[in-house]
ROSE-4610 file (N, C-alpha, C; in Angstrom, 1 decimal, always signed):
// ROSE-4610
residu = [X/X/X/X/X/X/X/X/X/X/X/X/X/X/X/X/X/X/X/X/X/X/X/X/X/X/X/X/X/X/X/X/X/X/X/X/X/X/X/X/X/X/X/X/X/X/X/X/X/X/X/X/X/X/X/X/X/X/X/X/X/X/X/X/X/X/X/X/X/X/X/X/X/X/X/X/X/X/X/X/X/X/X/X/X/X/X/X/X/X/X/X/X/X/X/X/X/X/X/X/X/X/X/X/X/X/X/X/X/X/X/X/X/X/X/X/X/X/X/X/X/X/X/X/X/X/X/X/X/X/X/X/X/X/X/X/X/X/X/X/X/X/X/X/X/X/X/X/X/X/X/X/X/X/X/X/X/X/X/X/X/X/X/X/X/X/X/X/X/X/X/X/X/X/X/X/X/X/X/X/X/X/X/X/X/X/X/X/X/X/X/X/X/X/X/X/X/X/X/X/X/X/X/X/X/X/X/X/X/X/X/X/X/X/X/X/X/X/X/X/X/X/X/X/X/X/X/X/X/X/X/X/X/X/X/X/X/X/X/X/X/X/X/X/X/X/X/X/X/X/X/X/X/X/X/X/X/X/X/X/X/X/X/X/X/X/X/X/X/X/X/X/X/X/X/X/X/X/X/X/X/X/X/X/X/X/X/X/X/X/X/X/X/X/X/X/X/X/X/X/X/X/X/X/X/X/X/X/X/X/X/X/X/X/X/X/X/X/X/X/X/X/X/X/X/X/X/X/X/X/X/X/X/X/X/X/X/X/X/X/X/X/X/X/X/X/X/X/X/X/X/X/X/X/X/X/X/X/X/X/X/X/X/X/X/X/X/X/X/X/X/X/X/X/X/X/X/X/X/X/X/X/X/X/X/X/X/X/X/X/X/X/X/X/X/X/X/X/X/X/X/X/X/X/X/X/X/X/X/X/X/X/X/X/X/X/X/X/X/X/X/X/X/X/X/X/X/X/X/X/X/X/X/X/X/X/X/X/X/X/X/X/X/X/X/X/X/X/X/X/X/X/X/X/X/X/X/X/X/X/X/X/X/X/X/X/X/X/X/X/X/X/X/X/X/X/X/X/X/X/X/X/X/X/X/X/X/X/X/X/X/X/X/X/X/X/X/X/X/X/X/X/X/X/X/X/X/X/X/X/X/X/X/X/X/X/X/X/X/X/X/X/X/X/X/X/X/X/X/X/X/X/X/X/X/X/X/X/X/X/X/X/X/X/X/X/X/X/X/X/X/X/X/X/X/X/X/X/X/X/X/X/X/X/X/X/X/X/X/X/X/X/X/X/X/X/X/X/X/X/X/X/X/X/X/X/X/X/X/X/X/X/X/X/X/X/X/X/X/X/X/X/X/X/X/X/X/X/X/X/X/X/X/X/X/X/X/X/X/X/X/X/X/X/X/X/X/X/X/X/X/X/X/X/X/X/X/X/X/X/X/X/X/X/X/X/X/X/X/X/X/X/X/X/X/X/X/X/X/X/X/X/X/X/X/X/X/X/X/X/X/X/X/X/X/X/X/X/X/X/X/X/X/X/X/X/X/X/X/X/X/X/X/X/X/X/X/X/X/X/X/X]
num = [1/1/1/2/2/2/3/3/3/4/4/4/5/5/5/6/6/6/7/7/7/8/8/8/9/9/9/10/10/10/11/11/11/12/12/12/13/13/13/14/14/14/15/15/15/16/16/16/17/17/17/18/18/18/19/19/19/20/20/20/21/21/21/22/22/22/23/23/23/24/24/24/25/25/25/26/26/26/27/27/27/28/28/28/29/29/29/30/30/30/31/31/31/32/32/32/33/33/33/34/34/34/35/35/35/36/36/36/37/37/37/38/38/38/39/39/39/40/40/40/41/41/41/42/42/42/43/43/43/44/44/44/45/45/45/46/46/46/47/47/47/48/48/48/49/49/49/50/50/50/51/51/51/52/52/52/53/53/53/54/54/54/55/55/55/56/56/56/57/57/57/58/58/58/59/59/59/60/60/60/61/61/61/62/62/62/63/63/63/64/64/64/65/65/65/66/66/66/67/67/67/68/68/68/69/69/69/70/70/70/71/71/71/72/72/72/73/73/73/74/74/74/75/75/75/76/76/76/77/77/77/78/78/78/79/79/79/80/80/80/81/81/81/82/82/82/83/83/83/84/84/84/85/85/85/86/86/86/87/87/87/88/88/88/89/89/89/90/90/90/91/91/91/92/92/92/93/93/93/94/94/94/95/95/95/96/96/96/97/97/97/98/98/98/99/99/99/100/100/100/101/101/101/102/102/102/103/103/103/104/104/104/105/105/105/106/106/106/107/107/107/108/108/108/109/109/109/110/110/110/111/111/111/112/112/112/113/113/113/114/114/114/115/115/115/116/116/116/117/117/117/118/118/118/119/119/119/120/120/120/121/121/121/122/122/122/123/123/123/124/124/124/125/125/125/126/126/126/127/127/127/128/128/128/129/129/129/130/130/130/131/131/131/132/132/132/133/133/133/134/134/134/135/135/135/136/136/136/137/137/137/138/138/138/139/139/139/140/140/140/141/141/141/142/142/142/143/143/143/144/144/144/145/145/145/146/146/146/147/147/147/148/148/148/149/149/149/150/150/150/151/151/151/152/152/152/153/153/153/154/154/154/155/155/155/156/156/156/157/157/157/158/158/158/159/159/159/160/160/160/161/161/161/162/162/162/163/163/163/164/164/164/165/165/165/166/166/166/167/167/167/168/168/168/169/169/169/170/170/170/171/171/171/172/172/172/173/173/173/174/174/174/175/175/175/176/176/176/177/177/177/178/178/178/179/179/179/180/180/180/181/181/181/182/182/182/183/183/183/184/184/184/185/185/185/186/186/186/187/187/187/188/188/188/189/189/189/190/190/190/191/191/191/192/192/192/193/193/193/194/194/194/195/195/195/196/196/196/197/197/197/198/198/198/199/199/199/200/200/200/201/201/201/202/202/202/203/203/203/204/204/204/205/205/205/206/206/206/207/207/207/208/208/208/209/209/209/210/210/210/211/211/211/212/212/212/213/213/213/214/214/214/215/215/215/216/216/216/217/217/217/218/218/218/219/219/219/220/220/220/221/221/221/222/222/222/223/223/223/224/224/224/225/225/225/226/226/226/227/227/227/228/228/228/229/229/229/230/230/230/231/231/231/232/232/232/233/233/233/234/234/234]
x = [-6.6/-6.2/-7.4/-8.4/-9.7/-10.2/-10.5/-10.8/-9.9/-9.0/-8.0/-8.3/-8.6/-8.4/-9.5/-11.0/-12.4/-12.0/-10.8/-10.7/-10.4/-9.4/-8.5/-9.1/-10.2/-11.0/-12.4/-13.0/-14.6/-14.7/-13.9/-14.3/-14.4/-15.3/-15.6/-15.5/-15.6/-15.5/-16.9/-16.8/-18.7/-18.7/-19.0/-19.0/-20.0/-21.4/-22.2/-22.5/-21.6/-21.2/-21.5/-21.4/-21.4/-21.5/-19.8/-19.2/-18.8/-19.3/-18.6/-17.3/-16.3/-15.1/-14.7/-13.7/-13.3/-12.3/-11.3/-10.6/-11.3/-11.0/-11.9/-11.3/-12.9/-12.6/-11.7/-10.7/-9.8/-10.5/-11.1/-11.5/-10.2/-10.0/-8.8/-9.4/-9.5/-10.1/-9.5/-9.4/-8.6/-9.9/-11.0/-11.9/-13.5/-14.3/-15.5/-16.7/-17.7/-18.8/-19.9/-20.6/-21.3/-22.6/-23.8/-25.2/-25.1/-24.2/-24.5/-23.3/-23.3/-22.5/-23.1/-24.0/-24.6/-23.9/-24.5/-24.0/-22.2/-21.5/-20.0/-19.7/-20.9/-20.0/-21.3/-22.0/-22.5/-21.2/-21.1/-19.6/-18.7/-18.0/-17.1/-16.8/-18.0/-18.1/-18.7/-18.1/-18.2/-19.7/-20.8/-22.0/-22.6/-21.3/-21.8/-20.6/-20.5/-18.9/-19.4/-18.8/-18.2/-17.6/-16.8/-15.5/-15.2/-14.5/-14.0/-13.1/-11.8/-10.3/-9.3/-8.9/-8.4/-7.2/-6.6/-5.2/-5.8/-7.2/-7.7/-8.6/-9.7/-10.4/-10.6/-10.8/-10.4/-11.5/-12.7/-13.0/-12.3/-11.6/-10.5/-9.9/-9.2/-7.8/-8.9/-10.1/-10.6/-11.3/-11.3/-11.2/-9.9/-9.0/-7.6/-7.6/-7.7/-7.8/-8.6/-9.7/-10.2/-10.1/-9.3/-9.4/-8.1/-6.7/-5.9/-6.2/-7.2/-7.6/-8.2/-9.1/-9.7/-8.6/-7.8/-6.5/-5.6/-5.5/-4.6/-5.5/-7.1/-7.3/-7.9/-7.4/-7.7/-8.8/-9.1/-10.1/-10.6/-9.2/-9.2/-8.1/-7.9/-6.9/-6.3/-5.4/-5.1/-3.8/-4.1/-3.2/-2.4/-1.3/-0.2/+0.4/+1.1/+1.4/+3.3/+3.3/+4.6/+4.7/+5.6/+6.0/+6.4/+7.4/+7.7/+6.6/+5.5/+4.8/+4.0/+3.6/+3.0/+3.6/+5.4/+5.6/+5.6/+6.5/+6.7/+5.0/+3.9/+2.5/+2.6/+2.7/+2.2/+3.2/+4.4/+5.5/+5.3/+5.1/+5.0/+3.4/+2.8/+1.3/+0.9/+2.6/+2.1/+3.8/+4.1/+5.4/+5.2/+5.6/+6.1/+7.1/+7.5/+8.6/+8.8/+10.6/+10.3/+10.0/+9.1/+9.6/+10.7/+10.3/+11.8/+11.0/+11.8/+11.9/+12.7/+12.6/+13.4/+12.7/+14.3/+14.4/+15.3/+14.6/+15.0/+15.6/+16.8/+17.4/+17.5/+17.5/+17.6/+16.4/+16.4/+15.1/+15.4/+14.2/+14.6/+15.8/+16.3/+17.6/+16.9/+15.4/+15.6/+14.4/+13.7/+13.2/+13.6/+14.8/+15.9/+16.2/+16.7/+17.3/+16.0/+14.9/+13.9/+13.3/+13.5/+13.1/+14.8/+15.9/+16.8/+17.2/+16.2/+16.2/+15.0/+14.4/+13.4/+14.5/+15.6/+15.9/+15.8/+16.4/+15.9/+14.5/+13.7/+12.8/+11.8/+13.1/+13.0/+13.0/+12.7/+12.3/+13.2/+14.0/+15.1/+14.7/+16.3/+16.2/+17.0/+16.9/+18.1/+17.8/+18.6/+18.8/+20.0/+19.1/+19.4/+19.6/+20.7/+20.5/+20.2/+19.5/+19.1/+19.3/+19.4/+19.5/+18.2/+17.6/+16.8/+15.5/+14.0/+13.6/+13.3/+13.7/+13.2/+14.1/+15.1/+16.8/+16.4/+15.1/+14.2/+14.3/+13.5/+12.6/+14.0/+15.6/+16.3/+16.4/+16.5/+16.5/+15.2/+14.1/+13.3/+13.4/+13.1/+13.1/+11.5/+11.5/+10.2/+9.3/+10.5/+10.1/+9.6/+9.6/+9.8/+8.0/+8.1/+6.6/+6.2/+7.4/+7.1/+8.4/+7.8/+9.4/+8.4/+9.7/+9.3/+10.3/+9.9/+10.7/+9.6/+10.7/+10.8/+10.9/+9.7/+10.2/+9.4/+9.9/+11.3/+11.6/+12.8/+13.9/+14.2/+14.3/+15.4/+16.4/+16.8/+17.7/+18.3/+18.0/+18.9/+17.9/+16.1/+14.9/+15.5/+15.8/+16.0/+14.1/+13.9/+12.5/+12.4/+11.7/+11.1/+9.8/+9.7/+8.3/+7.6/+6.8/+5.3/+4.7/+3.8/+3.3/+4.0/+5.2/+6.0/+5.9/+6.4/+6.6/+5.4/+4.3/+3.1/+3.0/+2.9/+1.8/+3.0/+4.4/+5.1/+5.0/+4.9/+4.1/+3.1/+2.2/+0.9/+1.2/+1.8/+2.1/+2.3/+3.1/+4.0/+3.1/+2.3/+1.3/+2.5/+3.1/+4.4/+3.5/+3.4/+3.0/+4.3/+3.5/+4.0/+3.8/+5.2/+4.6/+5.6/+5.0/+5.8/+5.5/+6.7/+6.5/+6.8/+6.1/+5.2/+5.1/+6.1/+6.2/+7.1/+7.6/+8.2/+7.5/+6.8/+6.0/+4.7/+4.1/+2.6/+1.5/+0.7/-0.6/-1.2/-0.3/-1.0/+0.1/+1.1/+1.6/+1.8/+1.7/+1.8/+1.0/-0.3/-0.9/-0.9/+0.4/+0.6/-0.2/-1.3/-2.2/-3.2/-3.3/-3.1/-2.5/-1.6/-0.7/-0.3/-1.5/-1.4/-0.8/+0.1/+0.9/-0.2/+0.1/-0.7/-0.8/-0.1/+0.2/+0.9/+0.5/+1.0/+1.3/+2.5/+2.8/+3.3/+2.4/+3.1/+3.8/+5.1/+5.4/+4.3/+3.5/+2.5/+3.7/+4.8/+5.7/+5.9/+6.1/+6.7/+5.8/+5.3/+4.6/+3.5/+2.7/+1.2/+1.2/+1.8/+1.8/+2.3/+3.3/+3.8/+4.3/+4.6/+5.3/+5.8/+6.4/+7.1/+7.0/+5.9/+5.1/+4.2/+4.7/+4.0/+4.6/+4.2/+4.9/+3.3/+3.7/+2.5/+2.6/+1.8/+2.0/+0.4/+0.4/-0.5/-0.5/-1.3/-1.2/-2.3/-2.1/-3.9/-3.7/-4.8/-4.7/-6.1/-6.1/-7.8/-8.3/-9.6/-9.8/-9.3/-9.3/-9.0/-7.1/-6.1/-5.1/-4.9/-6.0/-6.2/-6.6/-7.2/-8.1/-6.7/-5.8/-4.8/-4.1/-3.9/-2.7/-3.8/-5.1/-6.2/-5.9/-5.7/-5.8/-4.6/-3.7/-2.3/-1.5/-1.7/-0.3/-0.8/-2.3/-2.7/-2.8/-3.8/-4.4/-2.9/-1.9/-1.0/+0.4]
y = [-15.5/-14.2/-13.4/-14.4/-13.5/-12.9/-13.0/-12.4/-11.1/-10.9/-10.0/-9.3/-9.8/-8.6/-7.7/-8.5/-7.6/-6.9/-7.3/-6.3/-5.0/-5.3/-3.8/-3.4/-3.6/-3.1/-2.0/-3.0/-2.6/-2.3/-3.2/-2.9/-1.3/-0.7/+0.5/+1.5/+0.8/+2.7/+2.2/+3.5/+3.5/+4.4/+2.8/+3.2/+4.1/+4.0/+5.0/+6.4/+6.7/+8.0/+9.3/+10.4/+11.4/+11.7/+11.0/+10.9/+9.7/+8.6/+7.3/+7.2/+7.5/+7.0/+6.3/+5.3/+4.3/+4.4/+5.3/+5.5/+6.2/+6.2/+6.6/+8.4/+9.0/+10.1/+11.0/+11.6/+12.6/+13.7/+13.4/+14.7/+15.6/+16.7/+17.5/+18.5/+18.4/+19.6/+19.4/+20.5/+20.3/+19.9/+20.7/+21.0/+20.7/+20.1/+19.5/+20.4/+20.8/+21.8/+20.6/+21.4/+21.1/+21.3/+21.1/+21.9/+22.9/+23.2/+24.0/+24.2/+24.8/+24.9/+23.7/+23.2/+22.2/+21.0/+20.7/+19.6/+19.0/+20.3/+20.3/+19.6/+20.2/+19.8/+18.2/+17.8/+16.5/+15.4/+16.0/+15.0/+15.1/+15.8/+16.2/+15.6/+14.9/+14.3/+13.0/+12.8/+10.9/+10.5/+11.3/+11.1/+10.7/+10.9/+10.7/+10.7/+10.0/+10.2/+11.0/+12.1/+12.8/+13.4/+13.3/+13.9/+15.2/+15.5/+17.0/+17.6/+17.0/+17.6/+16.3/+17.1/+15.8/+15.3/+15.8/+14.8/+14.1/+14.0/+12.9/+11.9/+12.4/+11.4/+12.3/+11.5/+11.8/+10.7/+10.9/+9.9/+9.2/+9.8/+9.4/+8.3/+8.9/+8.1/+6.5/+6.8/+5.9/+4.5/+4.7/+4.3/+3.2/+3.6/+2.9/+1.9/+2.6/+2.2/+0.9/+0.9/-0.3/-1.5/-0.7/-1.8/-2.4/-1.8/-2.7/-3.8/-3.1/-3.7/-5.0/-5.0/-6.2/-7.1/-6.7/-7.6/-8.4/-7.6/-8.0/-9.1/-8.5/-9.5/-8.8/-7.5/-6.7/-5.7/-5.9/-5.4/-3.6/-3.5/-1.8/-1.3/-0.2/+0.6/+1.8/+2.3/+3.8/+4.3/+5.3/+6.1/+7.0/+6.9/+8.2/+8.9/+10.1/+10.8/+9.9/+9.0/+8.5/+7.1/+6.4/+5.0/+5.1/+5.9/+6.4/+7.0/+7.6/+7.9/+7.1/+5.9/+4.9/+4.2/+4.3/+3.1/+4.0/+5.1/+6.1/+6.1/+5.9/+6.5/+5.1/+4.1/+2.4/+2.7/+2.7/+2.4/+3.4/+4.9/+5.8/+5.1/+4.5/+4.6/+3.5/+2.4/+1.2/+0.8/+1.5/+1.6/+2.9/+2.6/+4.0/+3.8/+4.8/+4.9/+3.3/+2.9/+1.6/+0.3/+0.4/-0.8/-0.9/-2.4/-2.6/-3.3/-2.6/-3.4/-4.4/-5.5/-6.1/-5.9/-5.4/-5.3/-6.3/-7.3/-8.2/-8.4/-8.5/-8.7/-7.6/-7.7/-5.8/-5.7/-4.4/-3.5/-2.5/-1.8/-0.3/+0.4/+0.9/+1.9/+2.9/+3.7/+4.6/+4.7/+3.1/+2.5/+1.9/+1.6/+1.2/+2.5/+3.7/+4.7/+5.1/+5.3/+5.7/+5.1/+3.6/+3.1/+3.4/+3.3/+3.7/+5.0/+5.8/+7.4/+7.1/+6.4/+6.3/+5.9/+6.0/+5.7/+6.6/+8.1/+9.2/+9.7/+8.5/+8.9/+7.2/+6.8/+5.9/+4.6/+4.1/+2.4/+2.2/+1.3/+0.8/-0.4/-0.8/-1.3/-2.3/-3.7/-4.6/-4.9/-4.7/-5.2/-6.2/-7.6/-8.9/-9.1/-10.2/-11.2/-12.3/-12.8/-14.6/-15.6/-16.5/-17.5/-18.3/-18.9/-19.3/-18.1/-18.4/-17.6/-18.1/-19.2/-19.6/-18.8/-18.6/-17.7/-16.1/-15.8/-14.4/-14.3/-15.1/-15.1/-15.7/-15.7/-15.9/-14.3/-13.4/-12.1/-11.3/-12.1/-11.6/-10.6/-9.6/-9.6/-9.4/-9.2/-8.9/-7.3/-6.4/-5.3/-5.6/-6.5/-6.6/-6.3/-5.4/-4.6/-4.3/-5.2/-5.2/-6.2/-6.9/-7.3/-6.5/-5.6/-5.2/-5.9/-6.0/-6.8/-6.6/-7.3/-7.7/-8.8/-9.6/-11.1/-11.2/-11.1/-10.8/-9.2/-9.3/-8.4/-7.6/-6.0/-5.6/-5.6/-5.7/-6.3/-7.5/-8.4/-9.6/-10.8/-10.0/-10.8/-12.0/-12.0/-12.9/-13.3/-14.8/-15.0/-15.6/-15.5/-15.9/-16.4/-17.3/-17.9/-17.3/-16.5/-15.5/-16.1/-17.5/-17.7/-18.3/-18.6/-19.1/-17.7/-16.5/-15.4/-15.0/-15.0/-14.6/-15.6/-16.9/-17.7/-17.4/-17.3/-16.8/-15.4/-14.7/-13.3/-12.5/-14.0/-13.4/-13.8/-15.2/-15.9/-15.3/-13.7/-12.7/-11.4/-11.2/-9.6/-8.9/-9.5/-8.5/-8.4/-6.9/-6.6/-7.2/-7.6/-8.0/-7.5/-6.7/-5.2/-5.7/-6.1/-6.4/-5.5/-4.8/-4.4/-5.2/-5.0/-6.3/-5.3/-4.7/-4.0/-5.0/-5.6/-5.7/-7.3/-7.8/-9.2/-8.6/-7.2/-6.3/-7.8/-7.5/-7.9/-9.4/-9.3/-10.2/-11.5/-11.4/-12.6/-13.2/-12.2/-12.5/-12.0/-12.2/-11.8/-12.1/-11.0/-11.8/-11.9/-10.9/-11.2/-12.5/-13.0/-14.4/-15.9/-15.3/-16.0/-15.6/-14.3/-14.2/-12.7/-11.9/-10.6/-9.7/-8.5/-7.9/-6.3/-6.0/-4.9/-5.4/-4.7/-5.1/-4.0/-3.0/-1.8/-2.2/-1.0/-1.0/+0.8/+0.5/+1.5/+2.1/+2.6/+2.6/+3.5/+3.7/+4.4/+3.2/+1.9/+1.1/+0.0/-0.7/-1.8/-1.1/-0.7/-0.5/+1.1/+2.1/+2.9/+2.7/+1.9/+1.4/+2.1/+3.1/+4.3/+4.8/+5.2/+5.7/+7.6/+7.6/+9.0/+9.4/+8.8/+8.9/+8.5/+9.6/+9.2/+8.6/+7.4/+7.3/+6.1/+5.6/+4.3/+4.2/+2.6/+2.2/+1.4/+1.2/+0.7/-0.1/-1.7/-3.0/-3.5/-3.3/-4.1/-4.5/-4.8/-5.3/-3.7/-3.8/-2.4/-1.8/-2.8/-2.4/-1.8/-2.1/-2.0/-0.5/-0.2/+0.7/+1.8/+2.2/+2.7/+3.5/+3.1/+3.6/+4.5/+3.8/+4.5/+5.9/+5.6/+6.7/+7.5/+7.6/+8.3/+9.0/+8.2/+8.8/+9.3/+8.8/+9.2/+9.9/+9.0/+9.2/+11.2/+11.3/+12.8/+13.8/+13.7/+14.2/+14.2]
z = [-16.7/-17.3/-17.8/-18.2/-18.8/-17.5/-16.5/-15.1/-14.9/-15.0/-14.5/-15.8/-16.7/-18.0/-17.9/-17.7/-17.2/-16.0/-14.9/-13.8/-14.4/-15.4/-15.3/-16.4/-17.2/-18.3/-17.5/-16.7/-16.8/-15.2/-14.3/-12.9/-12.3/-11.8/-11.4/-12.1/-13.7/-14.7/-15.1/-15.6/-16.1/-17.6/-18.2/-19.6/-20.2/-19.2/-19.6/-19.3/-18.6/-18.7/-19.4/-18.7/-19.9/-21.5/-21.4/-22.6/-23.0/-22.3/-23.1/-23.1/-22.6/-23.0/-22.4/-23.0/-22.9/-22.3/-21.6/-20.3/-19.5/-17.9/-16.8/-16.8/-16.8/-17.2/-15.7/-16.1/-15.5/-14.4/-13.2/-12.8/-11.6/-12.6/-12.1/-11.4/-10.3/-9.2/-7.7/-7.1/-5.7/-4.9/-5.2/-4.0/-4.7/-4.4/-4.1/-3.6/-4.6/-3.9/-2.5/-1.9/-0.9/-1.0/-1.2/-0.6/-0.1/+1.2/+2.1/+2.9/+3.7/+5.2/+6.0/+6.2/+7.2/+6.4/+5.1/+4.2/+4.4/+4.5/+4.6/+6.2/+7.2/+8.6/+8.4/+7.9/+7.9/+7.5/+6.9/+5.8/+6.5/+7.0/+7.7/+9.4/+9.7/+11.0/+11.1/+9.4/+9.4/+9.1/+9.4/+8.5/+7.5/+6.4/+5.2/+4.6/+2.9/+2.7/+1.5/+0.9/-0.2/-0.5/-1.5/-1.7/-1.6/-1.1/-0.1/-0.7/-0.8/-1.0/-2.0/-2.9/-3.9/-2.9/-2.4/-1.5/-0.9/-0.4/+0.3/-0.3/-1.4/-1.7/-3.5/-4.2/-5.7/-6.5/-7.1/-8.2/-9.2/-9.9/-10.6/-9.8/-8.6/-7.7/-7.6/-6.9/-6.1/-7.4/-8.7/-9.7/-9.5/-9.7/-9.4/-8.3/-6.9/-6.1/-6.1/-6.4/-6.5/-7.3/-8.4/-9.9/-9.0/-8.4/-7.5/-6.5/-5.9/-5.0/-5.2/-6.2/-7.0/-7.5/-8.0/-9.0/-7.6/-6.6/-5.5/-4.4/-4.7/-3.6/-2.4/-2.1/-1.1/-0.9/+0.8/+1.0/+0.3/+0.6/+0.1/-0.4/-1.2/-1.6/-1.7/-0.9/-0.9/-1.4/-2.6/-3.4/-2.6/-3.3/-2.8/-3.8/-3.5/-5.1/-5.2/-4.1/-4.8/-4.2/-4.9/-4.1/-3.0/-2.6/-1.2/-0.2/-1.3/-0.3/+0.0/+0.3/+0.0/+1.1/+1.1/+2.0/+3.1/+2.8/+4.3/+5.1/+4.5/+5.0/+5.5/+5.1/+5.9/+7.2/+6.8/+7.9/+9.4/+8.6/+10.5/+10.9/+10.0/+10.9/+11.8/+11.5/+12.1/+12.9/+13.3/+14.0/+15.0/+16.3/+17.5/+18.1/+19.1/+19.6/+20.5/+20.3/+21.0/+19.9/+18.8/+18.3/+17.3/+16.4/+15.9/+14.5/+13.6/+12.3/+11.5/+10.8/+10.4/+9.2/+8.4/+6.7/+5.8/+5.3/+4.6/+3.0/+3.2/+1.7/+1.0/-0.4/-0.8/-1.0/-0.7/-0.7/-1.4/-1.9/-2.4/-1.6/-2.2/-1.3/-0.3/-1.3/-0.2/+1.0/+0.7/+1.9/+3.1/+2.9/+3.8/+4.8/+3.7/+4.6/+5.5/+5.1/+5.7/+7.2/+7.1/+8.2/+9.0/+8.3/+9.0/+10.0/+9.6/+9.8/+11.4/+11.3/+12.0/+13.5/+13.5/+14.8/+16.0/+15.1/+16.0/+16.7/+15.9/+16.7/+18.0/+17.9/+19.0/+18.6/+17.0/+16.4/+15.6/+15.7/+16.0/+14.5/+13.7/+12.8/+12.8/+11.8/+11.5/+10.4/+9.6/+8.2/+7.9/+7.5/+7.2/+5.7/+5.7/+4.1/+4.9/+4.5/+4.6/+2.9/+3.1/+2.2/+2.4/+3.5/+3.9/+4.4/+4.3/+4.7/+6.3/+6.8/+8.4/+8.9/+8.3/+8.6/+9.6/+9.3/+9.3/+11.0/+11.3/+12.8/+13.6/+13.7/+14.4/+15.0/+14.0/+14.4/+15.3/+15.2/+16.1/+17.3/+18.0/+19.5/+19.9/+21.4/+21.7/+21.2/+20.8/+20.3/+19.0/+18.2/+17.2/+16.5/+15.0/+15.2/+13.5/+12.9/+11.4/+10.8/+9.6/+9.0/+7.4/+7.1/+5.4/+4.6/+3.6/+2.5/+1.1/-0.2/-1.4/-1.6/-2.5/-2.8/-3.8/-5.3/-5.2/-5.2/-4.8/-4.4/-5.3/-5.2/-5.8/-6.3/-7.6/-8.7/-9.2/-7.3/-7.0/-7.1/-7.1/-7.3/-6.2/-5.1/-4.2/-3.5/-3.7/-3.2/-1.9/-1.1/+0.3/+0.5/+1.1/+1.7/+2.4/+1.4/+2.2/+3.0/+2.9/+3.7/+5.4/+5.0/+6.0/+7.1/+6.3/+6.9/+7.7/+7.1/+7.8/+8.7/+8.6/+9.4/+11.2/+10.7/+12.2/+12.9/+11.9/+12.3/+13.4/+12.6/+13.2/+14.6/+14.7/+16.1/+17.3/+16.6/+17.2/+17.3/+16.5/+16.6/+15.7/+14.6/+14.2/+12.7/+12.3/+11.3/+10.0/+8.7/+7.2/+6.1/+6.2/+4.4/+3.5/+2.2/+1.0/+0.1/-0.5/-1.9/-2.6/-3.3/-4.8/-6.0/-6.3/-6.8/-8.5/-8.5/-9.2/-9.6/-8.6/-9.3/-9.9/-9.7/-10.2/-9.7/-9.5/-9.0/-9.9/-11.1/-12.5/-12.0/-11.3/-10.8/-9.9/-8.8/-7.1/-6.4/-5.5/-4.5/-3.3/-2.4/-1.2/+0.0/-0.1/+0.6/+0.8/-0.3/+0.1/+0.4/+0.7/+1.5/+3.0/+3.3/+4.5/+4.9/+4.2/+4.2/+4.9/+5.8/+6.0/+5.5/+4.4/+3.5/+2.4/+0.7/+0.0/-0.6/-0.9/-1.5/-3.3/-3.8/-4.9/-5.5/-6.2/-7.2/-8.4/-8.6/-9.5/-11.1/-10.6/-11.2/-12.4/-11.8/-12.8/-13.6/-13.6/-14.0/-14.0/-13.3/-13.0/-14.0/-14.2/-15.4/-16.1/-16.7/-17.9/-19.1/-18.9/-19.6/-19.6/-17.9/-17.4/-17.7/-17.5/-17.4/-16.5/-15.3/-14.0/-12.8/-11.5/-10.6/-9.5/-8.6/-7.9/-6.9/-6.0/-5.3/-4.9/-4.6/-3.9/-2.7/-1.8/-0.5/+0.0/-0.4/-0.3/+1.1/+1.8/+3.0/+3.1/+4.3/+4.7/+6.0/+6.4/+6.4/+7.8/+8.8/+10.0/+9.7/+8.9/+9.1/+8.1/+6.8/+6.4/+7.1/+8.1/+9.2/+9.8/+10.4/+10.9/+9.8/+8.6/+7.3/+7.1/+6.9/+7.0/+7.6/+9.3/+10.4/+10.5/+10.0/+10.7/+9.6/+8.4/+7.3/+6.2/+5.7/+4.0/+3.7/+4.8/+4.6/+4.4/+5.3/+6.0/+4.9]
């Protein structure tokens, strides 16, 4: 516990600072100055990284981002301004026309509807209860291109064997997103046990006030690279 406590105290804030304060200071700005016009298209074509545009890259956000990241285990971290936006950005960036999801046990409601909406546009869904988690991979097909779930579950906290889930997964090339939303980072890290996305609500547990709306998204970097390309900015 003393490890986790120095994570979410000291990891990547900088107490010497300006001003010394003891929360990570707030920088509220849309937009990022440059050197120059050359400086801007240097940055801008992967040369160099600095922060450009707050929807995309934030001091403040990237503060978070890592202190999660550290606590979960994961290579990297990326913020969204909501839990939904969080899952909807993992799910269009790693699903296309043609595959298939399986959605396990209760899940958020309106992650369900979401992957359920995704039919119109060609990826196709089954939503399971199991009692068993080997109960999972009967529903398999060869389309098959993600299982999302909760363990535990929404309201019903129903639990499943992560590592069971992953180690058949990978067997298959079938991506593994858990929201871990409700176990927070201080009791479950399913990335090691193998998961290959771990979403959180930052709404619940991880702001703890209930004076914030937000989400996070830990993977390792090649699976980030895509959520980058295809959903985060967007």
């Amino acid at each position: 516990m003393k490890d986790l406590e120095n994570i979410c105290l000291s990891v990547e804030h900088d107490f010497d600072g300006k001003y010394q304060s003891v929360a990570p200071e707030i920088v509220q700005t849309s937009s990022f100055q440059f050197q120059n016009f050359a400086h801007y298209v240097h940055v801008n074509t992967d040369h160099e990284f600095a922060f450009t545009y707050t929807r995309g890259d934030n001091p403040t956000l990237e503060i978070l981002e890592k202190k999660i990241a550290h606590l979960e285990g994961a290579e990297c971290g990326r913020s969204f301004a909501s839990g939904m936006g969080a899952i909807s950005g993992t799910i269009l960036s790693l699903v296309k026309k043609g595959d298939h999801i399986i959605i396990v046990n209760t899940v958020y409601g309106s992650s369900v509807k979401l992957i359920q909406q995704l039919q119109k546009f060609g990826v196709e869904s089954t939503k399971i209860d199991v009692q068993e988690t080997k109960e999972i991979f009967e529903y398999m097909k060869p389309e098959t291109k993600m299982i999302y779930f909760e363990s535990p579950s929404s309201q019903r906290f129903e639990m499943l064997d992560l590592e069971m889930i992953a180690n058949v997964a990978k067997e298959k090339n079938i991506y593994t997103v858990i929201d871990n939303t409700w176990a927070t980072p201080l009791l479950q890290n399913p990335l090691k046990y193998g998961i290959d996305v771990v979403i959180h609500s930052c709404s619940k547990y991880i702001g703890g006030h209930s004076d914030i709306v937000g989400g996070i998204v830990l993977c390792r970097q090649e699976i980030m690279k895509y959520i980058d390309d295809f959903a985060h900015i967007f």
